[in-house]
N, C-alpha and C positions, 0 to 999 in steps of 0.2 A: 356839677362834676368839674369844676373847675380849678380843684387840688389835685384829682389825677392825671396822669399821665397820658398824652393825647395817642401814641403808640400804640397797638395793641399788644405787641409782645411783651410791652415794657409792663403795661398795666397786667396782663395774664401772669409776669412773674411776679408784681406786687401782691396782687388778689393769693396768689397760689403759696408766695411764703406767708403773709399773715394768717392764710388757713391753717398751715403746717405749722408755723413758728410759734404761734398765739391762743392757737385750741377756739379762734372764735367760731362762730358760725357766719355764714355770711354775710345774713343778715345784720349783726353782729357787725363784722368787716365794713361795711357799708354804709350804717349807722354812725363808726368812730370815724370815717374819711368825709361824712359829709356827702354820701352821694344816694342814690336812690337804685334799690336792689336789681327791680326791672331796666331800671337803664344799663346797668353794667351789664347783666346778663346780655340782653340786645345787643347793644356796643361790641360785646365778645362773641356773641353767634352769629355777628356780621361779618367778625374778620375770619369764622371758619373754629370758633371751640365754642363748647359747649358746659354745661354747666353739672358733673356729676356728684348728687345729692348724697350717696353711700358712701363714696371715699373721699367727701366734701371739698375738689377741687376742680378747677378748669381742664378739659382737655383739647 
């Protein structure tokens, strides 16, 4: 993970426009940045958001 952004807010808006902007999945998302799904998730539900799989973005 060391193309993303070390911030969480920064990364939560990265992750949350490529959800919106790009139609990917996370998975998806994750895969084109080079980083590994479980850790981003983690990383994010450390700083206090979570991961919602229905409207496929962070909150």
């Amino acid at each position: 993970m060391n193309e993303l952004p070390h911030d969480p807010a920064i990364l939560l808006s990265l992750l949350n426009m490529r959800l919106r902007d790009t139609d990917e999945s996370l998975e998806d998302v994750c895969a084109n940045l080079g980083a590994e799904r479980d850790d981003v998730v983690a990383r994010l539900a450390a700083a206090g958001f979570d991961y919602d799989e229905q409207s496929r973005r962070f909150r």
